[in-house]
Wavefront OBJ file of the C-alpha trace (Angstrom):
o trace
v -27.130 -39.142 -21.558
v -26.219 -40.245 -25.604
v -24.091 -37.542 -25.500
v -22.348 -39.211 -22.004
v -22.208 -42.570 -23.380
v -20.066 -41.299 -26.942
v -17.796 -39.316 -24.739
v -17.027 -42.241 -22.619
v -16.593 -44.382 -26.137
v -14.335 -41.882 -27.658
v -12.247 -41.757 -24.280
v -11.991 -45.708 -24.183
v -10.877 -45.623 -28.040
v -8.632 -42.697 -27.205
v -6.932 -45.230 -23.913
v -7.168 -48.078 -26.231
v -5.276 -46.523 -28.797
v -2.400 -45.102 -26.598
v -2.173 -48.731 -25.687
v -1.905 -49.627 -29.230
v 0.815 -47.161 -29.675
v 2.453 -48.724 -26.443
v 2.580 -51.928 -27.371
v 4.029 -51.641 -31.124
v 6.850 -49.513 -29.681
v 7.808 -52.538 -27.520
v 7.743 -54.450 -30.534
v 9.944 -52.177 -31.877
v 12.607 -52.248 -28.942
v 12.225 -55.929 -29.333
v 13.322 -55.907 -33.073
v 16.164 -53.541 -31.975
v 17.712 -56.389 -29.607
v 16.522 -59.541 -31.872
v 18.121 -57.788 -34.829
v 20.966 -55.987 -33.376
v 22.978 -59.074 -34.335
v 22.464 -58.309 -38.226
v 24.310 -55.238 -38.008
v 27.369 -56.000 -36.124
v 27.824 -59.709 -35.501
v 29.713 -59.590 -38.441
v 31.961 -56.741 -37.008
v 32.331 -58.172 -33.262
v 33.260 -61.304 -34.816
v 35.984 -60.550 -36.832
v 37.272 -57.972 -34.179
v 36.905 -55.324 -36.151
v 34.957 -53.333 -33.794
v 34.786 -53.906 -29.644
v 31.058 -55.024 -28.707
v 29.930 -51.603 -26.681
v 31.174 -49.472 -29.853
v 29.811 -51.667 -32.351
v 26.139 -51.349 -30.663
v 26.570 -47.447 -30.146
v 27.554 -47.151 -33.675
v 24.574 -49.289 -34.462
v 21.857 -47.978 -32.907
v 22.840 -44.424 -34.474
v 22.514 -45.227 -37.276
v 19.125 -47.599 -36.822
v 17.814 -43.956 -35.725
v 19.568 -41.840 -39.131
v 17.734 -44.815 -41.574
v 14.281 -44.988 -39.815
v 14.910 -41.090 -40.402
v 15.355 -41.589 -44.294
v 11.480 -43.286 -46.131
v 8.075 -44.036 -45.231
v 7.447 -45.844 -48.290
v 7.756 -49.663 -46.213
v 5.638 -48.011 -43.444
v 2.792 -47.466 -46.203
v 3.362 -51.065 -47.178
v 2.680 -52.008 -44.229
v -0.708 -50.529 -43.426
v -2.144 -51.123 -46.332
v -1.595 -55.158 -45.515
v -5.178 -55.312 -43.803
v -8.233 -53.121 -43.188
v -9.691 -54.081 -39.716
v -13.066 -52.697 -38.157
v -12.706 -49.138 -37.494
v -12.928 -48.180 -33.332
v -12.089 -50.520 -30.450
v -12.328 -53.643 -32.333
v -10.413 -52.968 -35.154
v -7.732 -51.478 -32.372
v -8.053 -54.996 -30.886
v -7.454 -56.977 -34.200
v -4.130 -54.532 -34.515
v -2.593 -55.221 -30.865
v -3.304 -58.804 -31.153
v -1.262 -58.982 -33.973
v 1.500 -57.299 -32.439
v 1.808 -59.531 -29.559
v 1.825 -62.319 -32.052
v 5.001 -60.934 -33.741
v 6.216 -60.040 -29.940
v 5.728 -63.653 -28.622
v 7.447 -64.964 -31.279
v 10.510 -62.645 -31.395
v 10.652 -63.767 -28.082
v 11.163 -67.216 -28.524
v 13.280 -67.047 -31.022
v 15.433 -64.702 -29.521
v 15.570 -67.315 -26.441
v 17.121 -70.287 -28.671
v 19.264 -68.058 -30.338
v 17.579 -68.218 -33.948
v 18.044 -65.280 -36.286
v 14.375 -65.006 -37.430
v 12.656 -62.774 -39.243
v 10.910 -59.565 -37.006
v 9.084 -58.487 -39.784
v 7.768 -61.634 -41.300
v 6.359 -61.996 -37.436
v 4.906 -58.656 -37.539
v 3.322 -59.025 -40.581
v 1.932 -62.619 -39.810
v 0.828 -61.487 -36.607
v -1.429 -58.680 -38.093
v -2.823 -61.461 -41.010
v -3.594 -64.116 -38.044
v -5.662 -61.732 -35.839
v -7.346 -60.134 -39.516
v -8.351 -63.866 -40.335
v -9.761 -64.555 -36.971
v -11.288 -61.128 -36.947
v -12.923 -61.957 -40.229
v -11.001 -58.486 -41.573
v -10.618 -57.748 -44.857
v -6.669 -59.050 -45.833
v -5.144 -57.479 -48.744
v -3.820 -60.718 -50.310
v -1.802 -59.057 -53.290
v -0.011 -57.172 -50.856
v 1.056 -59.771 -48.759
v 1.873 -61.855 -51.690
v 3.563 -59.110 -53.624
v 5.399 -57.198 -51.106
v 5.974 -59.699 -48.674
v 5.947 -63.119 -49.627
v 7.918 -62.730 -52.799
v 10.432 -60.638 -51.818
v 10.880 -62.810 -48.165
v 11.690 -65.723 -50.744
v 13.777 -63.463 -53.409
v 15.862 -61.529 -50.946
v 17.985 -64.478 -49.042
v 18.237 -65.824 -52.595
v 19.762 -62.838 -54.023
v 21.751 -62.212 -51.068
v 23.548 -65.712 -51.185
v 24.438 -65.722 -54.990
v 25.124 -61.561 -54.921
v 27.138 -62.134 -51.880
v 29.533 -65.439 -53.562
v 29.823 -63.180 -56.517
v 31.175 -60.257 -54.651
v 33.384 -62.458 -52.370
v 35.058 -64.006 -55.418
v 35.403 -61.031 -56.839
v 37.928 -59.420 -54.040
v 39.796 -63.008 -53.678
v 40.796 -62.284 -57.473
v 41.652 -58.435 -56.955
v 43.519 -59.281 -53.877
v 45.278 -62.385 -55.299
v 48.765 -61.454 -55.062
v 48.071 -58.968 -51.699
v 50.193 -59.840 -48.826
v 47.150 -62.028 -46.431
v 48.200 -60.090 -43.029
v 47.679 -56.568 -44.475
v 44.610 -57.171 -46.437
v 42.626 -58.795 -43.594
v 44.238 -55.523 -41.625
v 42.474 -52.647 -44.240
v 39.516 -55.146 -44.864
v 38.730 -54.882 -40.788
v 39.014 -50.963 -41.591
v 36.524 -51.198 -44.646
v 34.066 -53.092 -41.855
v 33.781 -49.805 -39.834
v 31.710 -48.755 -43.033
v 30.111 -51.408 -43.902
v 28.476 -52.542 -40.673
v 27.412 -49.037 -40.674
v 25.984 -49.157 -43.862
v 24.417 -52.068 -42.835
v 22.863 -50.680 -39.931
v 21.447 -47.802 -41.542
v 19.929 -50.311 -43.892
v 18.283 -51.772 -41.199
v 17.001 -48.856 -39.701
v 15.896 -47.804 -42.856
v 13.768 -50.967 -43.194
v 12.819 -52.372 -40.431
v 11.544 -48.972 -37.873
v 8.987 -48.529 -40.537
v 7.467 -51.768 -40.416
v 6.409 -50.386 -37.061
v 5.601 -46.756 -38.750
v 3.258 -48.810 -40.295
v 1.467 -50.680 -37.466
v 1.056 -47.116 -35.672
v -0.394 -45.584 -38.553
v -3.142 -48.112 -38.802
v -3.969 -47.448 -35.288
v -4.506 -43.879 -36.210
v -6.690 -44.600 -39.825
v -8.959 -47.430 -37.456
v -9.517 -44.229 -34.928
v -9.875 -41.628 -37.620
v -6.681 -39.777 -36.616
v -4.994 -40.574 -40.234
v -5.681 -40.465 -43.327
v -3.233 -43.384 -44.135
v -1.509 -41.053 -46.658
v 1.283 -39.564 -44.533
v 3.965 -40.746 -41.372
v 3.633 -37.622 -38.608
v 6.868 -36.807 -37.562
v 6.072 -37.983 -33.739
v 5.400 -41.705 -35.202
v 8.475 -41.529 -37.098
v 10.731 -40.091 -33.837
v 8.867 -42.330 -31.524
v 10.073 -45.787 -33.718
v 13.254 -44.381 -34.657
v 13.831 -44.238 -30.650
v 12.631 -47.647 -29.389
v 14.465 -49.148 -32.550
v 17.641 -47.643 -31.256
v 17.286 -48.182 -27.733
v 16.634 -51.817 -28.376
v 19.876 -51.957 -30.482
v 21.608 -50.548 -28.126
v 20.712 -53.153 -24.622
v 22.339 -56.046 -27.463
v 20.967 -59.156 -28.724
v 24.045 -61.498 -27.775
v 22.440 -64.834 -27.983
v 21.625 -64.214 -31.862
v 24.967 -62.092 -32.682
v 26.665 -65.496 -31.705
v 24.701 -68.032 -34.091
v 25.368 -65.336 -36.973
v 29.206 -64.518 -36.268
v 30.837 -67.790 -35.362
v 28.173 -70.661 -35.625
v 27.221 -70.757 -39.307
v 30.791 -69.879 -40.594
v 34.131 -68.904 -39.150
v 34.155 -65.335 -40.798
v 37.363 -62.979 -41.849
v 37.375 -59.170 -42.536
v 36.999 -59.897 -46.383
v 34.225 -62.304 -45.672
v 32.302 -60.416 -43.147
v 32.675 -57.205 -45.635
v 31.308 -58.567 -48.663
v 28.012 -60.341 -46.448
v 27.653 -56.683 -45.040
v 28.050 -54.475 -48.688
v 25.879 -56.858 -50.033
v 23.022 -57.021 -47.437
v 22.875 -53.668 -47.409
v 22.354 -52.513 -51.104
v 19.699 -55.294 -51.080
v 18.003 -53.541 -48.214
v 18.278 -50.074 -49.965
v 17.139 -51.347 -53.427
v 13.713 -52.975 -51.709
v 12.948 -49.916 -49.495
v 13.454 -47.346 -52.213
v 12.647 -49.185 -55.376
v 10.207 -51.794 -54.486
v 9.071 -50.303 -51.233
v 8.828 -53.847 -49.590
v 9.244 -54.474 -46.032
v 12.135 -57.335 -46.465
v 13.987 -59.086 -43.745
v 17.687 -58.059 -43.045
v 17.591 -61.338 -41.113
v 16.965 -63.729 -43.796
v 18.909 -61.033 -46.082
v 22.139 -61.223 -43.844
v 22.105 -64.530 -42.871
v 21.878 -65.883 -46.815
v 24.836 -63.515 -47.693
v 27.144 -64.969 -44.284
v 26.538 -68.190 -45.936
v 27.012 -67.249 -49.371
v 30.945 -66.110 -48.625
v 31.202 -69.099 -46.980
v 30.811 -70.908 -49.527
v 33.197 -69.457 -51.700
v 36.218 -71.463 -49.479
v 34.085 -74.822 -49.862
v 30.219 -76.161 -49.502
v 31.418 -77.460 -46.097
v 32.743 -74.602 -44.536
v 29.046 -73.614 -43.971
v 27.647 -75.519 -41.226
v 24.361 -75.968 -43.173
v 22.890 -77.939 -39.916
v 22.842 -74.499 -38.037
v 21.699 -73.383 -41.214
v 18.969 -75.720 -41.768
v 17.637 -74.308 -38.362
v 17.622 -70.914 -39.044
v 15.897 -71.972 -42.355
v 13.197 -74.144 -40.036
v 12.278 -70.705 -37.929
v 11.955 -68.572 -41.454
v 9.191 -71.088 -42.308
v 7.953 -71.255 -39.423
v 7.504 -67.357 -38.174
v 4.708 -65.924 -40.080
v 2.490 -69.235 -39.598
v 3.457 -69.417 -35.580
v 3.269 -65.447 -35.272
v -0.126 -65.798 -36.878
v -1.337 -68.557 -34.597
v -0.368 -66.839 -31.531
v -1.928 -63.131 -32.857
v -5.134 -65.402 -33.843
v -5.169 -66.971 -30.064
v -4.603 -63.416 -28.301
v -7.637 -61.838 -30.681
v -10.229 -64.595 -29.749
v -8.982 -64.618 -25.764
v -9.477 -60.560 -25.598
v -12.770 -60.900 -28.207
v -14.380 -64.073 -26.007
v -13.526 -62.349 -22.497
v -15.763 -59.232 -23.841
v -13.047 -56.911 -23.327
l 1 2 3 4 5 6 7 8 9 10 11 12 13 14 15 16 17 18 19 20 21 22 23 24 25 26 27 28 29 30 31 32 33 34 35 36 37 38 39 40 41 42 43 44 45 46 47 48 49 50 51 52 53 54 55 56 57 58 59 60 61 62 63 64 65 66 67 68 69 70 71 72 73 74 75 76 77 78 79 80 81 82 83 84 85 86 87 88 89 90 91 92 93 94 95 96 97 98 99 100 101 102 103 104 105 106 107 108 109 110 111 112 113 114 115 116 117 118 119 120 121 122 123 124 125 126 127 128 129 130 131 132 133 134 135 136 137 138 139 140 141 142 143 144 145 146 147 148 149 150 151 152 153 154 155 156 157 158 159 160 161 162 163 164 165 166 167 168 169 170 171 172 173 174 175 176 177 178 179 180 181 182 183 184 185 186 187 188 189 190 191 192 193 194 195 196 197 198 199 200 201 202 203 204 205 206 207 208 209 210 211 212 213 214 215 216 217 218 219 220 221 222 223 224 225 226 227 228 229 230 231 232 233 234 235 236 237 238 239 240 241 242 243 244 245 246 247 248 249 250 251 252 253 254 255 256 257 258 259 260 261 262 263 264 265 266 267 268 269 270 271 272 273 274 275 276 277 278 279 280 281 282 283 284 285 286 287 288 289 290 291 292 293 294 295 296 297 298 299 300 301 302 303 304 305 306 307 308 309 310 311 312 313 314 315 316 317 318 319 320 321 322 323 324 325 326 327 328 329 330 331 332 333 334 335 336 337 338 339 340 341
């Protein structure tokens, strides 16, 4: 009879778990179409690239970069340690849906929020209301100061590295350098969307992989290749279906962009995203990163060619998403926890 009632544990853990899995991979295909807009609304914008192309080429190479580190992913897991079995597996989904409900809305009013600040405020709201054991100096560390540093960086790295080609190309005739900078944007929107890949299919990586340490199916050491496959797919495929409300507030509603413009916000974005997966192994937000470098090029014509109200809103929702992802992760763990379930 004992030996009945651990069998039927270890199935529910096992169904629980698959669920788990389930439910981060939609967060992933959620991140692909809130976030496809950081890759190409540059691109689409400037006409350098038609919309269906621009998403195809994307969503490549989202799979190539979640196919290139699992350093972020370890980042990631190592952010809380829930209760091992069911509840812990609770605590975990819970946060999730946070991050999902949140992507959600901001995807609805067009806001180019952070996916990963959601996702990592989700899994902190249901770990304080499951009295779990959060990793503070992580969060602060690899999180919190690099969500802060990396817009910063981007805005300042990407008004440097706009000036810069408005000297070199000084004396260029205008027509034919907007002509070969719309050529240059084929490479770096795909750079760009490598980088995001790169960072952001981990952050998932990450969420899966504490499923598997909570059920004793990990050893939190290592990415199996199926978890890395698995996010590398639902990343793309969410690229892929578009995220055309967001693309629009980052191509044509904070600034009006040009092929030099849109260029030197994509070069820039992207070495930032390399440096912090691969050097500082922190799970930053292309978001934040992308949007900070569109309206550091913009400001290289004048302070008023950014329209800093739009701005100012995207700024609100940064704030905004880990506390809000949090709440709604901390709501979902006590509904599930008080229902007995």
């Amino acid at each position: 009879m004992l030996a009945g009632a651990i069998g039927l544990r270890s199935e529910a853990q096992v169904a629980v778990l698959v669920l788990v899995v389930a439910v981060a991979l939609v967060f992933d295909y959620t991140n692909g179409f809130h976030d496809a807009a950081n890759a190409i609304a540059t691109s689409v914008s400037t006409r350098a690239l038609r919309p269906k192309v621009a998403l195809g080429m994307a969503a490549v190479m989202n799979m190539v970069g979640a196919l290139l580190g699992v350093e972020v992913a370890k980042t990631v897991s190592d952010v809380i340690t829930p209760p091992h079995g069911i509840h812990g597996l609770t605590v975990v989904v819970a946060g999730v849906l946070g991050a999902i409900t949140w992507n959600l809305i901001t995807w609805y009013f067009g806001l180019p929020s952070s996916s990963s600040h959601a996702l990592i405020g989700g899994v902190v709201g249901a770990g304080l209301a499951s009295a779990s054991s959060v990793h503070w100096s992580t969060v602060v560390d690899k999180v919190v100061v690099p969500m802060v540093v990396s817009p910063v960086v981007g805005f300042f790295a990407a008004y440097l590295v706009m000036v810069a080609i408005l000297w070199i190309f000084r004396r260029a005739n205008p027509s034919r350098v907007v002509r070969r900078f719309r050529i240059a944007q084929t490479v770096s929107a795909s750079s760009m969307a490598l980088g995001h890949g790169l960072q952001d299919a981990q952050k998932t990586m990450g969420i899966i992989v504490l499923a598997l340490v909570i059920t004793g199916h990990s050893d939190g050491n290592s990415v199996p290749l199926w978890v890395i496959i698995s996010c590398a797919s639902a990343l793309s495929l969410g690229t892929y279906a578009g995220g055309w409300r967001i693309m629009r507030t980052l191509g044509r509603k904070v600034i009006e962009l040009d092929p030099p413009k849109a260029f030197a916000a994509e070069a820039t974005s992207s070495l930032i995203l390399y440096s912090a997966a691969y050097i500082w192994h922190a799970p930053i937000s292309t978001t934040h990163t992308v949007t900070a470098s569109i309206m550091g090029v913009g400001s290289t014509k004048r302070l008023s060619a950014v329209r800093w109200g739009v701005a100012g809103n995207i700024v609100t929702a940064w704030v905004l998403t880990m506390p809000a992802a949090a709440l709604v992760a901390a709501a979902v763990y006590w509904a599930v926890h008080l229902s007995g379930a």
